[in-house]
PyMOL Python script that loads the backbone (N, CA, C, O; Angstrom):
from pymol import cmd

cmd.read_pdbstr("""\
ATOM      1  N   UNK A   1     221.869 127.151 124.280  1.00  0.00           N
ATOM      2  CA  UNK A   1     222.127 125.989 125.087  1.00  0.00           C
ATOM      3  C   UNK A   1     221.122 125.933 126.233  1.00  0.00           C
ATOM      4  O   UNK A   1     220.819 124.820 126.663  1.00  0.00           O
ATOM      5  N   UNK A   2     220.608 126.961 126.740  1.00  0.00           N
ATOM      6  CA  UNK A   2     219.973 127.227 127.867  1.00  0.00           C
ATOM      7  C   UNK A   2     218.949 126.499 127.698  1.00  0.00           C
ATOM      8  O   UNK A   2     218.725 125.580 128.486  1.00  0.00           O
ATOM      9  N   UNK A   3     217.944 126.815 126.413  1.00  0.00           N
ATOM     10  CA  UNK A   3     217.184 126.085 125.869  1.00  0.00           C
ATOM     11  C   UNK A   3     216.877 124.882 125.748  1.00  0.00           C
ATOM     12  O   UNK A   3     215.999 124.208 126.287  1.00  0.00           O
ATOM     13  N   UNK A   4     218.168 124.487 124.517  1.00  0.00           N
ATOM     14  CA  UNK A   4     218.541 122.755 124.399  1.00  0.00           C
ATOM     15  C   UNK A   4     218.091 121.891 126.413  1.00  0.00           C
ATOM     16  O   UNK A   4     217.285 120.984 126.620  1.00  0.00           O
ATOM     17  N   UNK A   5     218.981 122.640 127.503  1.00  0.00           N
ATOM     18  CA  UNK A   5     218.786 121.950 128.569  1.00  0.00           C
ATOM     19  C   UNK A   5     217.435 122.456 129.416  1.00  0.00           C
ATOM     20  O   UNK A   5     217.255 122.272 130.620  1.00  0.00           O
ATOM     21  N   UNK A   6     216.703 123.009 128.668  1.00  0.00           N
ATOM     22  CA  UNK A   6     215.379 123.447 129.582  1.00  0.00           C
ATOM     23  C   UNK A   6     215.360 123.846 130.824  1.00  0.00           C
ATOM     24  O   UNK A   6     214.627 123.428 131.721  1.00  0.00           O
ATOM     25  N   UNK A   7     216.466 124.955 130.901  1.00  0.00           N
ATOM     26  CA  UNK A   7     216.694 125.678 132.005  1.00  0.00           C
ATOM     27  C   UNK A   7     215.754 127.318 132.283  1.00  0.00           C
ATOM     28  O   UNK A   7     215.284 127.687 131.207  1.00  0.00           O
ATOM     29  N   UNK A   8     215.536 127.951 133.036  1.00  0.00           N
ATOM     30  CA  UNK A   8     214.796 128.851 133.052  1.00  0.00           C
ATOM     31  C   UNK A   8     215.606 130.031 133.094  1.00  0.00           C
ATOM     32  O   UNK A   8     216.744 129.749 133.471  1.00  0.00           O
ATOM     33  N   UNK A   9     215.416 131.477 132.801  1.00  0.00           N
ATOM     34  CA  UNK A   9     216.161 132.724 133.057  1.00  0.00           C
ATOM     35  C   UNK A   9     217.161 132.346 134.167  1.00  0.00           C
ATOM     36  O   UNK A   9     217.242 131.375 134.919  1.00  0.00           O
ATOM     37  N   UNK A  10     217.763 133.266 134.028  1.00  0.00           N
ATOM     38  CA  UNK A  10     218.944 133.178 135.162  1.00  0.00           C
ATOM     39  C   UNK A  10     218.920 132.146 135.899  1.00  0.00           C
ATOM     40  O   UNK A  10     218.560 132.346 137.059  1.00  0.00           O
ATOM     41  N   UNK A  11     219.233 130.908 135.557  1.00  0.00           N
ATOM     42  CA  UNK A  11     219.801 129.958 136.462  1.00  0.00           C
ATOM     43  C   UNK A  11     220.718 129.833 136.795  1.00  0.00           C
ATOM     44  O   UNK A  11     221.543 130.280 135.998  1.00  0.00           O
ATOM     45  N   UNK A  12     221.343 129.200 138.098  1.00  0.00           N
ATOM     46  CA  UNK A  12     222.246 129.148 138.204  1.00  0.00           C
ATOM     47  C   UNK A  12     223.183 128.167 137.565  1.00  0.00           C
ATOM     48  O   UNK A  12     222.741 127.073 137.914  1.00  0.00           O
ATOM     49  N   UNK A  13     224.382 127.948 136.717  1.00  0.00           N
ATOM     50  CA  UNK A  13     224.986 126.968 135.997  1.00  0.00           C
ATOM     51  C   UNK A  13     226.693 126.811 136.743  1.00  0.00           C
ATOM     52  O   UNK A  13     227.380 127.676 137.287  1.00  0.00           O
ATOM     53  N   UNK A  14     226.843 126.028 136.607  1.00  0.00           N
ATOM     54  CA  UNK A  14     228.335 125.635 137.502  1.00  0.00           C
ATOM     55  C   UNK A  14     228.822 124.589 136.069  1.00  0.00           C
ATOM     56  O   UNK A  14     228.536 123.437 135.742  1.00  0.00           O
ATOM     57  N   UNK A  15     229.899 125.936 135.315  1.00  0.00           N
ATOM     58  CA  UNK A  15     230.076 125.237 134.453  1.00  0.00           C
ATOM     59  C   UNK A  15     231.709 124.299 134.662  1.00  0.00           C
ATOM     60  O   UNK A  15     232.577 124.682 135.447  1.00  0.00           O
ATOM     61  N   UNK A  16     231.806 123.413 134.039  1.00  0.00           N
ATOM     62  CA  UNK A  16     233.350 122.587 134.040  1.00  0.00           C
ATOM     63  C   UNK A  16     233.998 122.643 132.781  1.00  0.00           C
ATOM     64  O   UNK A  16     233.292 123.018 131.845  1.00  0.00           O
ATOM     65  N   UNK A  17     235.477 122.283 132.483  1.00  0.00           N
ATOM     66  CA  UNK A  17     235.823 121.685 131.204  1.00  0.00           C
ATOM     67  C   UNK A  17     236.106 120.548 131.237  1.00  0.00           C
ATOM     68  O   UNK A  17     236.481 120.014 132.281  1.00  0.00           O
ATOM     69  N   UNK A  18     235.986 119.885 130.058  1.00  0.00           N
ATOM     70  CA  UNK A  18     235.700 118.786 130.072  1.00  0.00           C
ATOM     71  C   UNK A  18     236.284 117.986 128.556  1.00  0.00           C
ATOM     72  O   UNK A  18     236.333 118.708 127.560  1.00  0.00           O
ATOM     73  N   UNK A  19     236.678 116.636 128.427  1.00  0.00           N
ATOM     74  CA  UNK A  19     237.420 116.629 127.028  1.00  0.00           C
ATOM     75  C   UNK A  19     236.423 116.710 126.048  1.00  0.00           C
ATOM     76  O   UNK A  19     235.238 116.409 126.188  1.00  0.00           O
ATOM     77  N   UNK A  20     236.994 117.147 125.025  1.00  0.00           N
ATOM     78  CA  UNK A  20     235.921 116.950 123.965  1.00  0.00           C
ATOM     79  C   UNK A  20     235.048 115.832 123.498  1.00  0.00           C
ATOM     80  O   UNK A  20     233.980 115.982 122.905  1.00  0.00           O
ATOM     81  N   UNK A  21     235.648 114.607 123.848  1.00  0.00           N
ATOM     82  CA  UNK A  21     235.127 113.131 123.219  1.00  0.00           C
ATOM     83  C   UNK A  21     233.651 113.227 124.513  1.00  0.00           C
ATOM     84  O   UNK A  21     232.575 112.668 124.304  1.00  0.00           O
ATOM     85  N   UNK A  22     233.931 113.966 125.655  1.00  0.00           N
ATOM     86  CA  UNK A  22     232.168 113.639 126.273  1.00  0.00           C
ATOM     87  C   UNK A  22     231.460 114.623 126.049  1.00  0.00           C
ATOM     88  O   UNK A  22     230.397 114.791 126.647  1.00  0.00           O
ATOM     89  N   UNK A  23     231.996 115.592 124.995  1.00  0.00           N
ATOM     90  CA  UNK A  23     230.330 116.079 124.354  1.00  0.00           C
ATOM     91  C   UNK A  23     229.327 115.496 123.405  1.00  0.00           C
ATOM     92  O   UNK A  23     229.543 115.009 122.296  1.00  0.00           O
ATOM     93  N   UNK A  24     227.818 115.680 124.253  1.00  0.00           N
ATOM     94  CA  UNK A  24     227.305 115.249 123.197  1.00  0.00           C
ATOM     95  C   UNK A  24     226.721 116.194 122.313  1.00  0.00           C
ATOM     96  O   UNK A  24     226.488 117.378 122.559  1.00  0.00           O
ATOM     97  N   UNK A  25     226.415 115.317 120.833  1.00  0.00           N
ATOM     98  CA  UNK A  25     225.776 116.440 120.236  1.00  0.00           C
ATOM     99  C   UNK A  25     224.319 116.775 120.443  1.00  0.00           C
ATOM    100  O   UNK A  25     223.420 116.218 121.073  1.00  0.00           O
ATOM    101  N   UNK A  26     224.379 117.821 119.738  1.00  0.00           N
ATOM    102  CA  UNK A  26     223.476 118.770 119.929  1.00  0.00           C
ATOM    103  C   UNK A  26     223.494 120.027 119.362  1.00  0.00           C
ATOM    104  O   UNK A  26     224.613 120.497 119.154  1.00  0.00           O
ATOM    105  N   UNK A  27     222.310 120.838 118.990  1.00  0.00           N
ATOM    106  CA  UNK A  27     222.262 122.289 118.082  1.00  0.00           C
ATOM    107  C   UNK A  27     223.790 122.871 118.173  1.00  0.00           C
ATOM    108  O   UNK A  27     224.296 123.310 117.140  1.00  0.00           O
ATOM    109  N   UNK A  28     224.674 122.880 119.634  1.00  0.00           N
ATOM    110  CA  UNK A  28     226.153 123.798 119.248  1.00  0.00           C
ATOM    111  C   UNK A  28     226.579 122.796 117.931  1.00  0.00           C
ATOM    112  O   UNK A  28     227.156 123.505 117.107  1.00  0.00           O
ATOM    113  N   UNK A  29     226.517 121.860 117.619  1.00  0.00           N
ATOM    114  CA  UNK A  29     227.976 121.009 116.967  1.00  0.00           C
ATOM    115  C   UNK A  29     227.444 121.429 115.352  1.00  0.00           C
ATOM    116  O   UNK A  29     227.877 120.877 114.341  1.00  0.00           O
ATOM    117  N   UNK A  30     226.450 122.485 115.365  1.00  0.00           N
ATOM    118  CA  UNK A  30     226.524 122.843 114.026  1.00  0.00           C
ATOM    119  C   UNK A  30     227.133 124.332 113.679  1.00  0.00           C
ATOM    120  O   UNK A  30     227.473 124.724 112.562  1.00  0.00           O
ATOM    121  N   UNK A  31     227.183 125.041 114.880  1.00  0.00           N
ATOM    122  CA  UNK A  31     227.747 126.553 114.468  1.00  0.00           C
ATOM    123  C   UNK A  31     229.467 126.692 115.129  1.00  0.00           C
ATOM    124  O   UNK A  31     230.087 125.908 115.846  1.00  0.00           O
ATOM    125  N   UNK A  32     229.831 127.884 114.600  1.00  0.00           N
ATOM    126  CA  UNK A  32     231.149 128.119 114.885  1.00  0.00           C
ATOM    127  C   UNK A  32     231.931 127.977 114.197  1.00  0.00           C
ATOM    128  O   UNK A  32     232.098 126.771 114.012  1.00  0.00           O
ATOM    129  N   UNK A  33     232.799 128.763 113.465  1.00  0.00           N
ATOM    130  CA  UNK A  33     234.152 128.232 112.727  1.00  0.00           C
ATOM    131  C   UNK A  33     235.102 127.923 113.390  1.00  0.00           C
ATOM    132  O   UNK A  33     236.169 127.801 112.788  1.00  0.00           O
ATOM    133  N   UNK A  34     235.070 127.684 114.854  1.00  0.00           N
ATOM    134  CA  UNK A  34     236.340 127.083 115.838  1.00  0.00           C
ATOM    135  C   UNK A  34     235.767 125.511 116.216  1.00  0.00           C
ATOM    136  O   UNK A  34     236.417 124.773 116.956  1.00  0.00           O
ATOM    137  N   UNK A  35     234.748 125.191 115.740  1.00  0.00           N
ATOM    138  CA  UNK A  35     233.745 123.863 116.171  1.00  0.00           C
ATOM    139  C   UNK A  35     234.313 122.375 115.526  1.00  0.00           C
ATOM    140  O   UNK A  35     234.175 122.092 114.336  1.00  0.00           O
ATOM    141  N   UNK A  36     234.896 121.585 116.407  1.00  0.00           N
ATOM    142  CA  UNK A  36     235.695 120.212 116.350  1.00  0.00           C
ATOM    143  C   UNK A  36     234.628 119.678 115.666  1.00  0.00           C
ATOM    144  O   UNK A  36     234.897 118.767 114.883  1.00  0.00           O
ATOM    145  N   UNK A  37     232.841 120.219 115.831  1.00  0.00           N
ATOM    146  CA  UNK A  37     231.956 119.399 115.447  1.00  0.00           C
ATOM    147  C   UNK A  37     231.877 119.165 113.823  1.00  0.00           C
ATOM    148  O   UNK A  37     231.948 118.078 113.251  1.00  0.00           O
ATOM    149  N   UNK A  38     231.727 120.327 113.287  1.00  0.00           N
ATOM    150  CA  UNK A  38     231.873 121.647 112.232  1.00  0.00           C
ATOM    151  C   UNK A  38     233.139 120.729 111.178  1.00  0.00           C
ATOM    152  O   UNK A  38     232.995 119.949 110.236  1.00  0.00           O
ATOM    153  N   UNK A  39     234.491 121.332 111.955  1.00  0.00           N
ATOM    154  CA  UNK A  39     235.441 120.725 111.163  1.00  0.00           C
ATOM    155  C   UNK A  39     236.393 119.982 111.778  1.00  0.00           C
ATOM    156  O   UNK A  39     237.220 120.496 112.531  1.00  0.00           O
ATOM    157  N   UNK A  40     236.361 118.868 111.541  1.00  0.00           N
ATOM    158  CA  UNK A  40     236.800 117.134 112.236  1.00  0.00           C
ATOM    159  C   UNK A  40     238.595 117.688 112.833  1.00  0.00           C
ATOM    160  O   UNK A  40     239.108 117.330 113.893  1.00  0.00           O
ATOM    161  N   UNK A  41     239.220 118.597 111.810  1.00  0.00           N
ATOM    162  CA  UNK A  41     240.190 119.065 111.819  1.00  0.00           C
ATOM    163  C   UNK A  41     240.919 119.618 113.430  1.00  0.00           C
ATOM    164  O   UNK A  41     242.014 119.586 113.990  1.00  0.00           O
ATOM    165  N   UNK A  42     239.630 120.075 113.675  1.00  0.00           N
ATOM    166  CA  UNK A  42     240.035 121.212 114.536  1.00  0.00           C
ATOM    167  C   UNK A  42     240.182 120.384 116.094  1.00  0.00           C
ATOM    168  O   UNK A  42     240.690 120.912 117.083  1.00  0.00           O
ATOM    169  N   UNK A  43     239.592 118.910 116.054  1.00  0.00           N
ATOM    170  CA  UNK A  43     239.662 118.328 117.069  1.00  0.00           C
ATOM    171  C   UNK A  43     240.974 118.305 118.020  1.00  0.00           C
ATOM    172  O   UNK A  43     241.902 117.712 117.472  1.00  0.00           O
ATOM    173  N   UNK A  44     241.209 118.687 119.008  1.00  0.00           N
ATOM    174  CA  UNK A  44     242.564 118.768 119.845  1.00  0.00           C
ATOM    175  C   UNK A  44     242.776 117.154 119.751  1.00  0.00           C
ATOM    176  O   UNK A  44     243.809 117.078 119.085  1.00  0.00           O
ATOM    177  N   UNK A  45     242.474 116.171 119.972  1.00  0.00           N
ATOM    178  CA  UNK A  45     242.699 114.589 119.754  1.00  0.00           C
ATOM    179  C   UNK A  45     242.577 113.885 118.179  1.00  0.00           C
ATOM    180  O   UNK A  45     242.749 112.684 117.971  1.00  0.00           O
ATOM    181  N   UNK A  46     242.303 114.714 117.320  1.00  0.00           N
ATOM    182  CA  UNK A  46     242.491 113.776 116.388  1.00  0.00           C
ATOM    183  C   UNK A  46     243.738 113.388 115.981  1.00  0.00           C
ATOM    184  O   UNK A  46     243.902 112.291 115.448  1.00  0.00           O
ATOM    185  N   UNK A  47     244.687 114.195 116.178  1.00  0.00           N
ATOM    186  CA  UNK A  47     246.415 113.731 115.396  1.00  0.00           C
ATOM    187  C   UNK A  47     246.964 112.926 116.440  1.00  0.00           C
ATOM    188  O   UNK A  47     247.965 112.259 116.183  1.00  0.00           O
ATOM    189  N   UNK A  48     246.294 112.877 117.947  1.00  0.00           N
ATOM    190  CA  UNK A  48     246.859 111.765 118.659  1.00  0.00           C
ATOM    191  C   UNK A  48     246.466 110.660 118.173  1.00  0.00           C
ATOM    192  O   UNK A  48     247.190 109.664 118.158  1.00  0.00           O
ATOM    193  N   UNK A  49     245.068 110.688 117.632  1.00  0.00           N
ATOM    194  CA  UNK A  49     244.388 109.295 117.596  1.00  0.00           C
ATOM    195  C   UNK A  49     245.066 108.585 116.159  1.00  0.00           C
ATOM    196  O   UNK A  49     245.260 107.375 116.045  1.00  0.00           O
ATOM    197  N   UNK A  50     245.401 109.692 115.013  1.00  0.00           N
ATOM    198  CA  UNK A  50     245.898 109.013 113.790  1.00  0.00           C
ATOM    199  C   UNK A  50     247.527 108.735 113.957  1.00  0.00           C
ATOM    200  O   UNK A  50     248.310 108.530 113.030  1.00  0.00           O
ATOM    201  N   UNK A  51     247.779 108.771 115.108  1.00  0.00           N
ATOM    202  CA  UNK A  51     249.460 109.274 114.744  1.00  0.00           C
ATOM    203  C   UNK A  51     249.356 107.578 116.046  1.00  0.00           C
ATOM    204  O   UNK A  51     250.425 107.168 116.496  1.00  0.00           O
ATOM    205  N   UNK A  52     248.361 107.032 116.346  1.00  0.00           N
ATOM    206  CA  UNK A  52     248.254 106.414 117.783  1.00  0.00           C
ATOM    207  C   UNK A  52     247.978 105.531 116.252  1.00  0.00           C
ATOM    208  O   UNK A  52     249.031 105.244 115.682  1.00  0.00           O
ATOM    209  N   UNK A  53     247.203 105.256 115.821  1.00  0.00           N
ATOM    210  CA  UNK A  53     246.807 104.001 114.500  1.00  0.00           C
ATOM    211  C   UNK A  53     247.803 103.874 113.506  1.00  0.00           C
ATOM    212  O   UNK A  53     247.769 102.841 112.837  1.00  0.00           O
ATOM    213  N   UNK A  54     248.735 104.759 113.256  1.00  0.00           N
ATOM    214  CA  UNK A  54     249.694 104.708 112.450  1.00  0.00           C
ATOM    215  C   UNK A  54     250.904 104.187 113.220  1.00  0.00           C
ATOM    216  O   UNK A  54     251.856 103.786 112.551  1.00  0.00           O
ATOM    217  N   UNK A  55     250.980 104.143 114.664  1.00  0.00           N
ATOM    218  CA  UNK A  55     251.720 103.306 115.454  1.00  0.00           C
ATOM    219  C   UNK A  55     251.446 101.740 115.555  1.00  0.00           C
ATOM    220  O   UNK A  55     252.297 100.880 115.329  1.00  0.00           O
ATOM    221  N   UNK A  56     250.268 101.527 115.889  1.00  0.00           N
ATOM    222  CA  UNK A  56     249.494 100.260 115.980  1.00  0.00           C
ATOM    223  C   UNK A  56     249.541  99.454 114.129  1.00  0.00           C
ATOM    224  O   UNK A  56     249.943  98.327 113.842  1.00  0.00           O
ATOM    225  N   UNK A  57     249.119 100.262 113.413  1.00  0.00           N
ATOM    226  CA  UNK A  57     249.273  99.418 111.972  1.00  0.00           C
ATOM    227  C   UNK A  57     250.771  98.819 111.878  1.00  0.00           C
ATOM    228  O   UNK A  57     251.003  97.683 111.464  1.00  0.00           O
ATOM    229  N   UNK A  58     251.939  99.902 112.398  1.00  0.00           N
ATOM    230  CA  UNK A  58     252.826  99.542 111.995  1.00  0.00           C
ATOM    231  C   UNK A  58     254.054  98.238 113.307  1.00  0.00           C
ATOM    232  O   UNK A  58     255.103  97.597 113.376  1.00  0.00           O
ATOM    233  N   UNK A  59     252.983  98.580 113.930  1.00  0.00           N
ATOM    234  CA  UNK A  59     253.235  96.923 114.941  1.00  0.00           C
ATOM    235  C   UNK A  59     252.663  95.944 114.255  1.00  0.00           C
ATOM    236  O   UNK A  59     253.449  95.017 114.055  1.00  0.00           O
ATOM    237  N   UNK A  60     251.693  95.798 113.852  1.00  0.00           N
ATOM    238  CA  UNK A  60     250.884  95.028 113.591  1.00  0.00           C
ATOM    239  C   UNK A  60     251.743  94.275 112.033  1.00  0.00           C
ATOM    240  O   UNK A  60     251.746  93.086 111.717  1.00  0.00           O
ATOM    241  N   UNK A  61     252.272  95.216 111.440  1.00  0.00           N
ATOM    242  CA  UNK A  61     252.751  94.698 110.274  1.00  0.00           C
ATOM    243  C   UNK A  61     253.982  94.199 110.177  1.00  0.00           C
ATOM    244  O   UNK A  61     254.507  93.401 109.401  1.00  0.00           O
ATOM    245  N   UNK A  62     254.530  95.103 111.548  1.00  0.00           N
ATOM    246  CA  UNK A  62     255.862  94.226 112.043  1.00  0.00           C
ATOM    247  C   UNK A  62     255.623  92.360 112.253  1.00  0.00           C
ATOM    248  O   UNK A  62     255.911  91.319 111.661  1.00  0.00           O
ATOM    249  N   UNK A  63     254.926  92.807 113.472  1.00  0.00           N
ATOM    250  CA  UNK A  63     254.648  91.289 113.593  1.00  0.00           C
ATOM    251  C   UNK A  63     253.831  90.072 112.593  1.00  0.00           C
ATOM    252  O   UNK A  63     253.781  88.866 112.835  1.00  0.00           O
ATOM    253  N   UNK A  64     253.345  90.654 111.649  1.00  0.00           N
ATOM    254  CA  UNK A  64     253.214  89.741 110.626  1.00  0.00           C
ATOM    255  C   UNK A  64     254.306  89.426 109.729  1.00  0.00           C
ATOM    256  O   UNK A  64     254.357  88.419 109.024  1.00  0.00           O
ATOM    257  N   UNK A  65     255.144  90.307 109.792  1.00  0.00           N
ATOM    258  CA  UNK A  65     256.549  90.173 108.814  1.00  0.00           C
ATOM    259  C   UNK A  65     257.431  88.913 109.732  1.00  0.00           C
ATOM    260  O   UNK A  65     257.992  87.862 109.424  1.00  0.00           O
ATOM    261  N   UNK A  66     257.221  89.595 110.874  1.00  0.00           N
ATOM    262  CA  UNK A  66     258.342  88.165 111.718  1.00  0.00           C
ATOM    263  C   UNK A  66     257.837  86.997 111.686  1.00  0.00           C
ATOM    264  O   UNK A  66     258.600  86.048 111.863  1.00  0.00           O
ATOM    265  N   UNK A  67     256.104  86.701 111.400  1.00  0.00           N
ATOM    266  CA  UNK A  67     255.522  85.416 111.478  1.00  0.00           C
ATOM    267  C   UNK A  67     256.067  84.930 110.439  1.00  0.00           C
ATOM    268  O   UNK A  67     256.666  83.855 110.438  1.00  0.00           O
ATOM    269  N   UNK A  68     255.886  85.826 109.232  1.00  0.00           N
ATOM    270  CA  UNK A  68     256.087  85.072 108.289  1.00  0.00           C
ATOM    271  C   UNK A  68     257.357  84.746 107.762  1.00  0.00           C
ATOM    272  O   UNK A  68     257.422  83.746 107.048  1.00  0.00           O
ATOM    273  N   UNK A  69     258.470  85.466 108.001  1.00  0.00           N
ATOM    274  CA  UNK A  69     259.459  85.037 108.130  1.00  0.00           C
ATOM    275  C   UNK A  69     260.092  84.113 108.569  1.00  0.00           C
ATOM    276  O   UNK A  69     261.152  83.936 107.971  1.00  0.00           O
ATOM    277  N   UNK A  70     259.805  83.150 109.716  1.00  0.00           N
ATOM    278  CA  UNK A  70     259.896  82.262 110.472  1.00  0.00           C
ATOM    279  C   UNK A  70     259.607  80.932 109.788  1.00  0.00           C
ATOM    280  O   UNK A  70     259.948  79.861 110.290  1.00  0.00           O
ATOM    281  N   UNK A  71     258.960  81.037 108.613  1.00  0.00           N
ATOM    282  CA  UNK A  71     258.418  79.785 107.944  1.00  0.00           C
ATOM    283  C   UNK A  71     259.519  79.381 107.040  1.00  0.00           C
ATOM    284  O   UNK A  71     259.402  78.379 106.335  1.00  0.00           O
TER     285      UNK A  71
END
""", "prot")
cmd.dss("prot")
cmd.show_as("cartoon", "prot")
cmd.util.cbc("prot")
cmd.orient("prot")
């Protein structure tokens, strides 16, 4: 990584955490068997995000059922 950011020997780094969706890629998102990059699986947000679209589809289909019902 040191590299990737063209930093010199011992620099000083002030690291943070940070969510996963503002990493960008780069050489890490290919190694690691713990890597969200690696395997989509491992993302801490993905089952919010499918379980968040499987909420939304099923509004969505609600309210087309009541439109059309109405006729």
């Amino acid at each position: 990584m040191r590299d990737y950011l063209g930093m010199p020997n011992m620099a000083t780094v002030h690291w943070r955490f940070i969510d996963f969706a503002r990493i960008p890629r780069g050489p890490w998102a290919y190694y690691g068997k713990n890597n969200p990059f690696v395997d989509p699986k491992l993302d801490p947000d993905l089952k919010a995000r499918q379980d968040y679209m499987v909420y939304l589809r099923k509004l969505r289909d609600e309210a087309y059922a009541r439109k059309n019902n109405r006729k």
